[in-house]
C-alpha positions as CSV (number, residue, x, y, z in Angstrom):
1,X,-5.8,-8.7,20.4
2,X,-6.9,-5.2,21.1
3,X,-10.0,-4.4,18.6
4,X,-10.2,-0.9,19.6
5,X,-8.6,1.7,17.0
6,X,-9.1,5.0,15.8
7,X,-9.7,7.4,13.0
8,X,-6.0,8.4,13.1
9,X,-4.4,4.9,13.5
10,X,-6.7,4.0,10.7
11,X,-5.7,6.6,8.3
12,X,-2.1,5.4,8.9
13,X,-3.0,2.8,7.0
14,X,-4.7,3.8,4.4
15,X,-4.7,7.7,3.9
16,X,-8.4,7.3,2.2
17,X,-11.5,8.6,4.1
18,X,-14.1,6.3,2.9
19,X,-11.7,3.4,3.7
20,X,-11.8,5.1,7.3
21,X,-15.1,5.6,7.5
22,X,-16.3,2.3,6.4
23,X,-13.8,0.2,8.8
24,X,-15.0,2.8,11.5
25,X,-18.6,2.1,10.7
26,X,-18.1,-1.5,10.3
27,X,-17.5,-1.4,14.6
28,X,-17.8,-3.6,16.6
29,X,-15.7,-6.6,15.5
30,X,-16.3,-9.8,16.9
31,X,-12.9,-10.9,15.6
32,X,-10.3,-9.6,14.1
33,X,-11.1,-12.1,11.0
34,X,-14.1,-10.1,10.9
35,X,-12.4,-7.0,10.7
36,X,-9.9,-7.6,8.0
37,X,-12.7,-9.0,6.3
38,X,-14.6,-5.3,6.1
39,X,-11.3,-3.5,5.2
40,X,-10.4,-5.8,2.6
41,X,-13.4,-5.5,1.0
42,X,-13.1,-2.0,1.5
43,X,-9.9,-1.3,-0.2
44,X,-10.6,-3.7,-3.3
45,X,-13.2,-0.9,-4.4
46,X,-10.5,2.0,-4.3
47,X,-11.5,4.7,-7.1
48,X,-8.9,6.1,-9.0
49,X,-9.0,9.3,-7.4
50,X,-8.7,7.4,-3.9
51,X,-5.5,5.6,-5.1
52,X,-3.8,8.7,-6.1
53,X,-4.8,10.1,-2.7
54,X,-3.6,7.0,-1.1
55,X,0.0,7.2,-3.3
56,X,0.8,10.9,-1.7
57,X,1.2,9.1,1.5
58,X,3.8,6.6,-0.1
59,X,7.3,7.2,-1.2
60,X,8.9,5.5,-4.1
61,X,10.5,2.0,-3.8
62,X,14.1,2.6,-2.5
63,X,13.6,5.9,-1.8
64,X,14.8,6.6,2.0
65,X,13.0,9.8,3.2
66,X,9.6,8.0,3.3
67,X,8.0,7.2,7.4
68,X,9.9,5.3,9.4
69,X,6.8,2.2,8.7
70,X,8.0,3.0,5.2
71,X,11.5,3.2,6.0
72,X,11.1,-0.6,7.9
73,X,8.7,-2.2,4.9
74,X,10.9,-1.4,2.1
75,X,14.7,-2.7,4.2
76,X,15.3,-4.7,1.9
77,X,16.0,-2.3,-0.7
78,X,19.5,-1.7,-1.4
79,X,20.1,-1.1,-5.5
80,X,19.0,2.3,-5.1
81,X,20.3,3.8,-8.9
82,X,18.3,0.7,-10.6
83,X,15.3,1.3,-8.9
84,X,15.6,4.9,-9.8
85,X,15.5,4.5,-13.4
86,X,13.2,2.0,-13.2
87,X,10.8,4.1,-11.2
88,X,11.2,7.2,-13.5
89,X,10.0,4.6,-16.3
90,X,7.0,3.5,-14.3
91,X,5.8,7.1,-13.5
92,X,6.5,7.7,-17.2
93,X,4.1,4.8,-18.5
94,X,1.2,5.6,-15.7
95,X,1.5,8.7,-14.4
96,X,1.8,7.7,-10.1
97,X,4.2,6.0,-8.4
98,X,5.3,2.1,-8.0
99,X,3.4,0.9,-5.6
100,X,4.1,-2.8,-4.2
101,X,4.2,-4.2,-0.8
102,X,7.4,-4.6,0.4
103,X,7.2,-5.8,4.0
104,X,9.2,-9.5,3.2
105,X,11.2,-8.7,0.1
106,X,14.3,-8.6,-1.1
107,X,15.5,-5.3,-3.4
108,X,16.0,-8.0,-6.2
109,X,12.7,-9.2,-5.7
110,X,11.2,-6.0,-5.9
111,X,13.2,-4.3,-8.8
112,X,12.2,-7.7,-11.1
113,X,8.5,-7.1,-10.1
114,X,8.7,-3.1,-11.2
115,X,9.8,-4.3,-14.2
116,X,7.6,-7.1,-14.8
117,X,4.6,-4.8,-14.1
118,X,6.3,-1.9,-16.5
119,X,4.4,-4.6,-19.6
120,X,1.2,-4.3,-17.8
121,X,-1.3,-2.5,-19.6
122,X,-2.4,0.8,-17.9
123,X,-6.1,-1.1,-16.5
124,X,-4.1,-3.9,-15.5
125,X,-1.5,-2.4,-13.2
126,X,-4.1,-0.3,-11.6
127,X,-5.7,-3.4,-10.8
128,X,-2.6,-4.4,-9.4
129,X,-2.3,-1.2,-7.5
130,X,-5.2,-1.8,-5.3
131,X,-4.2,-5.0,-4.5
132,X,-0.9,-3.8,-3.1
133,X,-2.3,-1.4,-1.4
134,X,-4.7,-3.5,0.1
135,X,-2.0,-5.7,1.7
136,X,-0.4,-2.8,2.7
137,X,-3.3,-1.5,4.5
138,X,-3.8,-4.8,6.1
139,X,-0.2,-5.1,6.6
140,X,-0.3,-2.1,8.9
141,X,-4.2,-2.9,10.4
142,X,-2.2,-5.7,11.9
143,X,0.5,-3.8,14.0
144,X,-2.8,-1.1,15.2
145,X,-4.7,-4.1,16.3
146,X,-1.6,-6.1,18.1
């Protein structure tokens, strides 16, 4: 496992700079438990300015002209006019983007969750936002340090 990363790789996993920064500063890792440990940490403290800067890196769920890492997370995708509506009704109740991590799902999962999360109170599903982007970030912290 190669420990060695930098700024750019890490912002391609989280476009926030204090995320960067701290992961950076956190060097050297022992492990890579140690690692994850530091940005995990890191991204459960994302302000609400730093999640909307994070979210202008991410397309919407089903939407295909994201990066090809977005592209490959979200394959399993497929109901494209549902999720349509049913993002335009999320970005109506809280103003960003769905956000969920999608490396694993299936489009069904995924447009049940978006919908489930739609009766979250506006707190609450930024709450939930972080954590997704969290395992996103990890997600992707993964491939940089294979």
């Amino acid at each position: 496992m190669n420990l060695d990363f930098d700024e750019a790789s890490l912002t391609a996993c989280l476009a926030v700079p204090r995320w960067v920064r701290t992961v950076l500063d956190g060097r050297p890792y022992g492990t890579s438990e140690e690692l994850f440990a530091v940005a995990e940490r890191a991204a459960a403290t994302l302000t609400a300015d730093e999640i909307e800067l994070a979210l202008a890196d991410h397309p919407r769920i089903g939407d295909k002209t994201g990066s090809a890492t977005s592209r490959a997370e979200q394959s399993g995708v497929d109901n494209a006019d549902e999720f349509l509506a049913a993002n335009v009704a999320y970005e109506r109740r809280f103003g960003r983007i769905y956000l969920v991590c999608a490396a694993g799902r299936s489009g069904v999962e995924l447009l049940a969750d978006l919908r489930a999360r739609l009766a979250n109170d506006p707190d609450t599903e930024l709450a939930v936002t972080v954590r997704e982007l969290g395992k996103i970030a990890l997600l992707r912290l993964a491939k940089v340090i294979a």
